[in-house]
C-alpha positions in Angstrom: 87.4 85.2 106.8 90.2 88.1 107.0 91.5 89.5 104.3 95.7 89.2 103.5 97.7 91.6 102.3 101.1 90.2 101.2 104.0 93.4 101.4 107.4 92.6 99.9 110.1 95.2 99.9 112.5 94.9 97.0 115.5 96.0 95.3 117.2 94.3 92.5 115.6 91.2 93.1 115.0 89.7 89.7 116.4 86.5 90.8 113.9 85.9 93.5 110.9 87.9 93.0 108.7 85.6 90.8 109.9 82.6 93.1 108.4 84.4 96.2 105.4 85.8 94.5 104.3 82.0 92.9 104.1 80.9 96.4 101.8 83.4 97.6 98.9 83.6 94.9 96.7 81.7 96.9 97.0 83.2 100.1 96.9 86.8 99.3 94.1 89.3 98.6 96.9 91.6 97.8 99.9 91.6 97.0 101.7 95.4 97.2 105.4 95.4 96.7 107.5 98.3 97.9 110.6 98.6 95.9 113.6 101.0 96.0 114.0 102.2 92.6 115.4 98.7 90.7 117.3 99.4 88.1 116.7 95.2 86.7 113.5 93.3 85.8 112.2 93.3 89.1 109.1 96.1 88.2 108.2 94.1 84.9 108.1 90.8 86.8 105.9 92.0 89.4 103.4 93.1 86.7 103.2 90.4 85.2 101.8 89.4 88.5 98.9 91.8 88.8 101.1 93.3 92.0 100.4 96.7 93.5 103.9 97.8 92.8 105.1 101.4 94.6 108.6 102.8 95.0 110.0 104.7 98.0 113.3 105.8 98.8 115.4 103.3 101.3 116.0 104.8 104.4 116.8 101.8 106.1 115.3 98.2 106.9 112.6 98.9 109.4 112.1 102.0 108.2 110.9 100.9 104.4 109.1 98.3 106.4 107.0 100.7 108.6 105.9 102.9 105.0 105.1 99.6 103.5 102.8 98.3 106.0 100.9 102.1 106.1 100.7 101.4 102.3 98.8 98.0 102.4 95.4 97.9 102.0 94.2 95.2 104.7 95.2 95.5 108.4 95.9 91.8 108.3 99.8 91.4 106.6 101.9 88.3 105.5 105.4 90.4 105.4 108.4 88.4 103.3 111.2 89.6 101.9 112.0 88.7 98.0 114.6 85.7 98.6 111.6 83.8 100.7 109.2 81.3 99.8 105.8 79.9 102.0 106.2 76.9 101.8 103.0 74.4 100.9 102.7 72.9 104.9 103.0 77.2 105.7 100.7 77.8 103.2 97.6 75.4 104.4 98.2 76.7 107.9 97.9 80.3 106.7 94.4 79.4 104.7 93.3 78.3 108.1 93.9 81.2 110.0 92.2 83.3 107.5 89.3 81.7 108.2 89.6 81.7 111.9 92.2 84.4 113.0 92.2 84.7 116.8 95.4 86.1 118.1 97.3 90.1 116.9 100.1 87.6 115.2 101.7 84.1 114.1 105.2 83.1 114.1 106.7 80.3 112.0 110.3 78.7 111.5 112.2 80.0 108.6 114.8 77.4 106.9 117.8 78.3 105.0 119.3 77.1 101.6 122.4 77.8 101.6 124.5 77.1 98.4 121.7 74.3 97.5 122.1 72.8 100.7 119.1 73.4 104.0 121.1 74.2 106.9 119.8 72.7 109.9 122.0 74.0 112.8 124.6 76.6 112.8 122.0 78.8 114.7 119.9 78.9 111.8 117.5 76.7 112.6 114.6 76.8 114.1 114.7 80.6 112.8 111.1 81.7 114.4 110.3 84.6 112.4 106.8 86.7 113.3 105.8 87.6 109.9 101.8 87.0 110.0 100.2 89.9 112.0 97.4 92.7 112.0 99.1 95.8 111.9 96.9 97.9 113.9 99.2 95.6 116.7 102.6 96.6 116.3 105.2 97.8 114.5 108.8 97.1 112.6 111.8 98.0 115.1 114.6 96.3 116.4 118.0 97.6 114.5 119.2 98.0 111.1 119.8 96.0 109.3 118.2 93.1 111.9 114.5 94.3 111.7 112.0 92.5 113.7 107.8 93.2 113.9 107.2 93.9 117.7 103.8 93.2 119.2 102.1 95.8 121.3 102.3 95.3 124.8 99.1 92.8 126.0 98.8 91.3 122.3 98.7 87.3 121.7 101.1 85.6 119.2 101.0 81.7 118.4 103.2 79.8 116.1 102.1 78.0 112.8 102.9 74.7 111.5 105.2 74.9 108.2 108.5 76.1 107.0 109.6 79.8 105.8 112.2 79.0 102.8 114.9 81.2 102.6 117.0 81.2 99.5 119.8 83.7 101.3 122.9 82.6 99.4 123.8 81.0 96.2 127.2 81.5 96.0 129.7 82.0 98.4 131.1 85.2 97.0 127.3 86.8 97.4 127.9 85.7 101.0 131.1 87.7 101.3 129.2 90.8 99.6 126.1 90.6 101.9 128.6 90.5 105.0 130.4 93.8 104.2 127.1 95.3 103.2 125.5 94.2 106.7 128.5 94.6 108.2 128.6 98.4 108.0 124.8 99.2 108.6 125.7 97.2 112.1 128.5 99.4 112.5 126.8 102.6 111.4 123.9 101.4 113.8 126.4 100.0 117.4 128.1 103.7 116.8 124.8 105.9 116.8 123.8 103.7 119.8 127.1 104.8 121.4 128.9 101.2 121.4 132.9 101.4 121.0 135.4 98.4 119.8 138.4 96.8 121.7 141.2 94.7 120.0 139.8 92.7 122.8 135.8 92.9 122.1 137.0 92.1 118.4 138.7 89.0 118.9 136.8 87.9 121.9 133.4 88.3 119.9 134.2 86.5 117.1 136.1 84.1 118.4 132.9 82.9 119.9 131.1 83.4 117.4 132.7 80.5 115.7 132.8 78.5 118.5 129.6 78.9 119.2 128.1 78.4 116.1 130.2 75.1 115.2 129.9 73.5 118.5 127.4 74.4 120.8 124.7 74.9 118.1 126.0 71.9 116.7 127.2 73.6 112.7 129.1 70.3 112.3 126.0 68.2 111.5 125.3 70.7 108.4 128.9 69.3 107.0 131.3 71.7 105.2 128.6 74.5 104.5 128.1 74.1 108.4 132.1 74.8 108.7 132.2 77.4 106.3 129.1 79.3 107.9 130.9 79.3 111.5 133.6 80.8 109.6 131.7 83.3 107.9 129.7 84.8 111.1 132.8 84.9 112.9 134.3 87.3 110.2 131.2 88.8 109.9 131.9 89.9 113.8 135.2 90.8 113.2 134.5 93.1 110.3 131.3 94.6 112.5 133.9 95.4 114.7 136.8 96.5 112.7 134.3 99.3 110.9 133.4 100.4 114.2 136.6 101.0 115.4 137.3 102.9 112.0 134.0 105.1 112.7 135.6 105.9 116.0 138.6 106.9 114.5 136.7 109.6 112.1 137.1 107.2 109.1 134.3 106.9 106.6 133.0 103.4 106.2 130.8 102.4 103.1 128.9 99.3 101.6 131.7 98.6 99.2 134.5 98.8 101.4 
């Protein structure tokens, strides 16, 4: 049987931390959380939990990522971020693998809760997420803020049975605040990678955003939170865009503007 470590990165995230940490006692062998200085209960709740608790400066996403993982103590790693919980069918087919791991990394689903309701389409859903991996395999990359763990060229992956609960969004007000903090890391990021903005890229991207979202992946089975999602990543476009086209101008951008 392998050994788990469980790494969490964290940052503010009293309202989610004990959640996520409940679900994982009787997978993990560790449990280190990496957190970026809180400044609310998040420390003294992870005590309580017998956590190996560390702080490190945020540089980014995939960069706290990529200290965390050299910070575990097992190769094997279960990564999550605070606002997710295993859930029990995720857990059982974790236990299994422990006790017969045979491929560099695992992939399961992760479902959304999204003001108290799951969403079930809007693109959400099935949201395969490789999170189970020995990381001696790969490493975090992708781009900020859209991390993803990438497998070594030649490694195997196979996906496990069980849901990844995501508790993103509890109001629609913290959605509006996540969008204009993601908003200008994606910005930040498109204009380091030397991507410009158009009036028309704009309006053309999140126009089908929506579209997209509410029709073709089918947002109009989730109801109104289906509706108001479509909405809401099609602004989340638009403002991606907008902020770019304000870097290009010379025009600072921040988090709370």
């Amino acid at each position: 049987m392998i050994s788990l470590s469980v790494v969490i990165i964290t940052f503010n995230e009293e309202k989610n931390i004990e959640r996520c940490l409940q679900s994982v006692i009787d997978v993990a062998d560790e449990i280190l959380v990496v957190d970026s200085f809180s400044a609310d209960q998040t420390e003294n709740i992870c005590r309580r939990y017998g956590v190996n608790f560390v702080k490190n400066s945020f540089k980014g996403h995939i960069e706290q990522k990529n200290w965390a993982l050299s910070q575990s103590t097992f190769n094997h790693v279960l990564s999550l971020d605070a606002d997710e919980v295993v859930s029990e069918e995720l857990k059982n087919s974790i236990l299994k693998i422990k006790k017969n791991w045979t491929d560099d990394g695992y992939d399961f689903n992760r479902l959304t809760n999204y003001c108290g309701q799951w969403i079930y389409h809007c693109g959400w859903y099935p949201d395969k997420k490789l999170r189970l991996f020995d990381k001696t395999k790969g490493q975090w990359g992708g781009i900020n803020p859209h991390d993803k763990f990438i497998l070594k060229n030649g490694s195997t992956q196979d996906h496990l049975k069980g849901d990844l609960l995501h508790y993103s969004y509890s109001t629609l007000s913290d959605h509006v605040n996540r969008i204009n903090y993601y908003s200008t890391i994606s910005a930040q990021e498109m204009f380091l990678g030397k991507r410009r903005a158009t009036i028309f890229t704009s309006i053309s991207h999140s126009l089908w955003r929506y579209f997209s979202d509410y029709f073709l992946k089918r947002g109009f089975l989730d109801g109104y939170y289906g509706f108001i999602i479509s909405l809401m990543n099609a602004y989340s476009t638009l403002l991606k865009y907008a902020k770019l086209k304000e870097l290009e101008s010379g025009r600072p951008i921040s988090h709370d503007s």
